[in-house]
C-alpha positions as CSV (number, residue, x, y, z in Angstrom):
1,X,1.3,3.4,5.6
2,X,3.6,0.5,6.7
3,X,0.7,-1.3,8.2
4,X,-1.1,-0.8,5.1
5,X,1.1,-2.0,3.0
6,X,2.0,-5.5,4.2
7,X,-2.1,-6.4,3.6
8,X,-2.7,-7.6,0.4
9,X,-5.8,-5.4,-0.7
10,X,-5.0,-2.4,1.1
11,X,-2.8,0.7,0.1
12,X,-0.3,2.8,2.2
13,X,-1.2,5.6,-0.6
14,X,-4.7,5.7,0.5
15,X,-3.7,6.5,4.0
16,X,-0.9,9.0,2.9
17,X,-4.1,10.6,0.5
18,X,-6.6,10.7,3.4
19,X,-3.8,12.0,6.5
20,X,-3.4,14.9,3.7
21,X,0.2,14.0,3.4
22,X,0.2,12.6,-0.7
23,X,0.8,16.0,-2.4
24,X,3.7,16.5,-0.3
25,X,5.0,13.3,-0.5
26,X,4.6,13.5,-4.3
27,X,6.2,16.7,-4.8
28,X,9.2,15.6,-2.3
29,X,10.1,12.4,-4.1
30,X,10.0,14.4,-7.3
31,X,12.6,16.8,-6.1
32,X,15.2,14.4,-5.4
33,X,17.4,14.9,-8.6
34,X,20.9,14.9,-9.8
35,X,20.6,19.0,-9.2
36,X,20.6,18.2,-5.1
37,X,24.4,17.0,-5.8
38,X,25.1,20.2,-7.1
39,X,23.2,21.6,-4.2
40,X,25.5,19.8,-1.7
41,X,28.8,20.3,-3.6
42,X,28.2,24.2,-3.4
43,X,26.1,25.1,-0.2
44,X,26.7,21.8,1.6
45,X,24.5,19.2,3.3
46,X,21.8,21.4,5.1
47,X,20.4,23.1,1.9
48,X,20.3,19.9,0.0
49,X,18.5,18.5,2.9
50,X,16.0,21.5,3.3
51,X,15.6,21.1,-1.0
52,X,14.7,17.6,-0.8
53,X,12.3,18.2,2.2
54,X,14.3,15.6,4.1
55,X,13.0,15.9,7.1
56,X,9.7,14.7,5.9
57,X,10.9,12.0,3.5
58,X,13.6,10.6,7.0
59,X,10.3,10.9,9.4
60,X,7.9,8.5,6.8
61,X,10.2,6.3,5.6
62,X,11.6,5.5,9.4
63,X,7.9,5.3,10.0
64,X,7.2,2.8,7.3
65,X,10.2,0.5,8.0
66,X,9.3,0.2,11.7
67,X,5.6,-0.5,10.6
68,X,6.1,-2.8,8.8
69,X,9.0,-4.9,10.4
70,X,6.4,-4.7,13.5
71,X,3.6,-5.8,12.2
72,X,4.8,-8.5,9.3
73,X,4.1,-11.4,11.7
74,X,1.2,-9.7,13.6
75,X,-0.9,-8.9,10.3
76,X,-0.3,-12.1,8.5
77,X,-1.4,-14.1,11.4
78,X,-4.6,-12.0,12.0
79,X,-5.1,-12.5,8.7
80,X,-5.3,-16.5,9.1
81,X,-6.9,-16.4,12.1
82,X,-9.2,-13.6,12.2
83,X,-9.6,-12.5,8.0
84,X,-13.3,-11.1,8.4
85,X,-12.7,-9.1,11.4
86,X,-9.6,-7.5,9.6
87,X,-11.0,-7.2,6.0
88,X,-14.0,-5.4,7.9
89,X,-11.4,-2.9,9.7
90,X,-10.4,-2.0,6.2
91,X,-13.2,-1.7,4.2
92,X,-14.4,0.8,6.5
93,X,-11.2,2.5,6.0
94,X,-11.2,2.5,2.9
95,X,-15.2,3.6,2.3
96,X,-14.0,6.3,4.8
97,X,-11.6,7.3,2.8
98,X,-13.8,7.6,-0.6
99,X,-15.7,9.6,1.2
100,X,-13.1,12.2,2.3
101,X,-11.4,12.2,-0.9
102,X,-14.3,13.1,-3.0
103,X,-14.7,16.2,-0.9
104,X,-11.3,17.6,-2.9
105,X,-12.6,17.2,-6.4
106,X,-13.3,20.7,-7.1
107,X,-15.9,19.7,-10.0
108,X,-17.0,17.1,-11.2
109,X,-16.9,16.8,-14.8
110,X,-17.7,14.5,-17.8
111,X,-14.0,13.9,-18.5
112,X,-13.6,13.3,-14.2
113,X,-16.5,10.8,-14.2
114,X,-14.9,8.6,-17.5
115,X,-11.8,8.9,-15.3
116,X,-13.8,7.3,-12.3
117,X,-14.7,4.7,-14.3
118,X,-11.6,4.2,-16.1
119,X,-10.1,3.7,-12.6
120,X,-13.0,1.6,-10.6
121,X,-12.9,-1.1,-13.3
122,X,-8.9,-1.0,-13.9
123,X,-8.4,-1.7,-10.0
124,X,-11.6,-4.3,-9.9
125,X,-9.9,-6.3,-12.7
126,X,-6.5,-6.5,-10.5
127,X,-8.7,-7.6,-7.8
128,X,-9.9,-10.7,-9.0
129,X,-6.6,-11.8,-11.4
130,X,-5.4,-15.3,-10.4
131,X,-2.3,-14.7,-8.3
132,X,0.7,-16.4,-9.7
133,X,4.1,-18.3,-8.5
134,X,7.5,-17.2,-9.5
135,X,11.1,-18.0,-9.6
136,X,12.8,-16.4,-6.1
137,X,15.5,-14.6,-8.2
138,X,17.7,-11.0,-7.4
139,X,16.1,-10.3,-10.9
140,X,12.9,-10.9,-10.2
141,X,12.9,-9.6,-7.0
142,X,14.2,-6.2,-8.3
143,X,11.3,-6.4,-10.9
144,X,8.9,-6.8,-8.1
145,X,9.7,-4.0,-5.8
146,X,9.9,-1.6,-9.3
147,X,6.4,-2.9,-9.9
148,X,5.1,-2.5,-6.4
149,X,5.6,1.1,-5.0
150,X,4.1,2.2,-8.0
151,X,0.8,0.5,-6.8
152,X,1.9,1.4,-3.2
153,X,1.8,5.0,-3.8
154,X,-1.6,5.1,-5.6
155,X,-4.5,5.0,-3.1
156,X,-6.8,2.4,-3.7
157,X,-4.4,-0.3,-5.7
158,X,-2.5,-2.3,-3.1
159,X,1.1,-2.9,-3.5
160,X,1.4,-6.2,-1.2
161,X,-1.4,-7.4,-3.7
162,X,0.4,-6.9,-6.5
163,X,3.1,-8.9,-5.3
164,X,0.9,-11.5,-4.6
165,X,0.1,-11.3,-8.3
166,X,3.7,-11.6,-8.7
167,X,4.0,-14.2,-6.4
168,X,6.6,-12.7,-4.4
169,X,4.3,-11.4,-1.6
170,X,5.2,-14.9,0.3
171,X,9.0,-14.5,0.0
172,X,9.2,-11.0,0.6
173,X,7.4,-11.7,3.8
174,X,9.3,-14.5,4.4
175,X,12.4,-12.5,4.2
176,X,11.4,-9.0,6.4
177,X,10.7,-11.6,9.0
178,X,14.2,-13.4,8.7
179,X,15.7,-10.2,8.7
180,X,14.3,-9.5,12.1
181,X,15.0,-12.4,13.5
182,X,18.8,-12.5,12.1
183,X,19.0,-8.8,13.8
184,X,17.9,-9.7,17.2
185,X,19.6,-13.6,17.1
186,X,23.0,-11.9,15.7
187,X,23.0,-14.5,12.9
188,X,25.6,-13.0,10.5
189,X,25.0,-15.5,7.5
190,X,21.3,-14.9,7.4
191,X,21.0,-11.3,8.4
192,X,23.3,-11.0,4.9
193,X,21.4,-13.0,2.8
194,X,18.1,-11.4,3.7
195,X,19.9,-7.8,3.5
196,X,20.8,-8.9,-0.1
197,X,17.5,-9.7,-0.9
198,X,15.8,-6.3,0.4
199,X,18.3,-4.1,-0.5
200,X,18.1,-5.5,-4.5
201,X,13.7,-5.3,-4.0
202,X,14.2,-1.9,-2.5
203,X,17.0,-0.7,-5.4
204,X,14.2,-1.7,-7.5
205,X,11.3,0.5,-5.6
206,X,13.6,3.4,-5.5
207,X,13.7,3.6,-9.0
208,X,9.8,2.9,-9.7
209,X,9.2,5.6,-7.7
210,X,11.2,8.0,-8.5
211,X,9.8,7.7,-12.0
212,X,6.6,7.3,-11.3
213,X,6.5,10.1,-8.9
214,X,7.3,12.2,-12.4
215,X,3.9,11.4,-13.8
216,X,2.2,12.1,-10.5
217,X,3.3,15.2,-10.1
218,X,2.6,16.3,-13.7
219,X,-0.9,15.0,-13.7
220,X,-1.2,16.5,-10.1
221,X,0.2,20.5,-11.3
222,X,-1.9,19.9,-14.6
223,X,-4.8,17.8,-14.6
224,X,-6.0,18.0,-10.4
225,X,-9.6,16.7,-10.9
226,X,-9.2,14.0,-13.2
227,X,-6.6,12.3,-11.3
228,X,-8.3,12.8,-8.4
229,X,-10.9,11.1,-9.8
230,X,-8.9,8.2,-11.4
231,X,-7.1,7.5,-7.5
232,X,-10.9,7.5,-6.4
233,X,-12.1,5.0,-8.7
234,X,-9.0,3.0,-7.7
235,X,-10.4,2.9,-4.2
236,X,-13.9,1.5,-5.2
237,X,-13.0,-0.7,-7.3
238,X,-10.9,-2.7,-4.2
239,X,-14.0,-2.8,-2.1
240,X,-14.2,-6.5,-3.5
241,X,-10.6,-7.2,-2.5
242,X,-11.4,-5.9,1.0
243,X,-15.1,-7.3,1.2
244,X,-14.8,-9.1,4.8
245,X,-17.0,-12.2,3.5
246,X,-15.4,-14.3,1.4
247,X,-16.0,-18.1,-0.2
248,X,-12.3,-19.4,-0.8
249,X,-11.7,-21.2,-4.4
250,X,-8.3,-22.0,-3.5
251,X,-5.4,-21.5,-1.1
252,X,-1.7,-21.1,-0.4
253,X,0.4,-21.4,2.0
254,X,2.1,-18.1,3.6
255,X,5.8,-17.5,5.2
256,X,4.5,-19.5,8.2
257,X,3.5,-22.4,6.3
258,X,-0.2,-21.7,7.3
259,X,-2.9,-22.5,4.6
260,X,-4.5,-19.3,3.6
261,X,-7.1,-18.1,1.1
262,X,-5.4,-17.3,-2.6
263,X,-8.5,-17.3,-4.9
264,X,-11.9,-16.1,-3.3
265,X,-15.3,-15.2,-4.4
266,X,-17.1,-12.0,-2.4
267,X,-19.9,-13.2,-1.0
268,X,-23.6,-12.1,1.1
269,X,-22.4,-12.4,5.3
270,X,-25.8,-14.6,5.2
271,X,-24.5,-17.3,2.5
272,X,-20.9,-17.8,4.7
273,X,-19.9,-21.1,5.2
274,X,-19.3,-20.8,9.4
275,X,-19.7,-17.9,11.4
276,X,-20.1,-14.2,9.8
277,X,-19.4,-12.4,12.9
278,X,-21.6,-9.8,11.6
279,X,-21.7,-7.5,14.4
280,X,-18.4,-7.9,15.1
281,X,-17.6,-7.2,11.6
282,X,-20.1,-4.2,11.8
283,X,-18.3,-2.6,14.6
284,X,-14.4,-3.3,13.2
285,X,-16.1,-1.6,10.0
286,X,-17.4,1.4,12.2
287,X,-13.5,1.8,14.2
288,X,-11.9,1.8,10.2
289,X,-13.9,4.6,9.8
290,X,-13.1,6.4,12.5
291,X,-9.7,5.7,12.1
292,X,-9.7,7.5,9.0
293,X,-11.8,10.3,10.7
294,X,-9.5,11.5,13.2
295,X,-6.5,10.6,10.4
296,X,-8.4,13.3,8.2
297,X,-8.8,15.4,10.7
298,X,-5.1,15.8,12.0
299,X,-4.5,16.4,8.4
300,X,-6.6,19.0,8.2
301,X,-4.8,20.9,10.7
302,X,-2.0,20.1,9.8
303,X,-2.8,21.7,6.5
């Protein structure tokens, strides 16, 4: 999920849905309340743990903050050096994953279908919105990561893309991969400026999530098919965020200072301007989908 979420266009949800982990990660956010205080005041830490599932919520979010302080620098340089080889890893994961998904909608109906639609054309509209710049404020920055993990936890909608709406994508980058380097270079000043600046963008995801994780669970426990239907359409409508051939309209520059795309235009691997590296592409396509395979399958018996 950490990978996931540092590329703009793909979500850490849709590999939480597909690993058959989402539910319970739902339902475990949505228990942390005010009532596990009460929990710890009278039968002490190790029930309130057990009541928050904590175990589970320690293990992912350890596994998301290692992911993504590793792989910051490594994704956002494949992604200037190498962008049709790794928008064709994901696009297979992500077709991969429509398929599995689909599998749990018990029935289709006509309401499931509108909310199909409702969803495909929702996230295809956030895929081709004209990213934005913004001020590199605490205020902002606490807006952004409230915005974000909403997007992060719905498969299909990509939070890292939203913040590239935002125009924070570049500066929150920039900062995970200051904050690394303070921490190994024991540089005091910056490792506290950059622990400012995440800790006020994480205050600000905590919170999104928390709430959001409210409406999630109630359209989960209430309205099962529709939603999944709705998280479904999310996913197809990315395909033309993920769609590995690209003509580039304009571009920006990223934490590194390297130019890369910012407005592009999905286009045919046979109208590319250079090479398409289609079999290449083919085969990166085919490994995303067997990623998401064996991902499915572990959660399946884990189940």
């Amino acid at each position: 999920m950490g990978a996931a979420d540092v590329v703009p266009g793909v979500s850490g949800g849709t590999i939480a849905f597909i690993s058959g982990i989402y539910q319970e990660l739902i339902d475990s956010i949505n228990k942390v309340n005010f009532g596990v205080l009460k929990t710890f005041r009278t039968l002490g830490l190790k029930a309130a743990w057990k009541q928050i599932n904590g175990g589970f919520l320690f293990s992912l979010v350890l596994g998301i903050g290692i992911s993504i302080l590793t792989f910051a620098k490594i994704i956002t340089f494949s992604l200037a050096h190498y962008p049709i080889l790794v928008w064709a890893f994901f696009f297979g994961l992500v077709i991969a994953s429509i398929a599995f998904v689909m599998k749990d909608v018990d029935k289709w109906t006509l309401r499931s279908i509108i909310f199909l639609i409702f969803g495909t054309i929702v996230s295809y509209l956030v895929t081709i919105i004209e990213p934005t710049s913004s001020p590199d404020s605490y205020l902002y920055l606490f807006f952004s990561g409230f915005v974000a993990i909403i997007a992060m936890v719905l498969p299909g909608i990509s939070g890292a893309f939203i913040l590239l709406l935002m125009g924070s994508y570049t500066s929150i980058i920039k900062t995970i991969n200051q904050f690394r380097d303070a921490l190994f270079n024991l540089n005091w000043d910056l490792l506290q400026q950059t622990v400012l600046k995440l800790l006020t963008f994480a205050i600000g995801a905590i919170i999104g999530l928390k709430l959001f994780s409210k409406i999630l669970h109630w359209m989960f426990q209430s309205h099962k098919n529709p939603t999944l239907a709705l998280l479904i359409g999310f996913m197809i409508g990315s395909l033309n965020k993920i769609w590995p051939w690209k003509k580039t309209l304009t571009w920006r520059k990223d934490s590194a200072g390297i130019d890369i795309p910012l407005v592009e235009k999905s286009i045919s691997p046979f109208s590319f301007d250079g090479n398409p590296q289609i079999v290449f592409a083919i085969c990166l396509m085919l490994m995303g989908f067997l990623t998401i395979f064996i991902l499915e399958k572990l959660g399946a018996k884990k189940d």
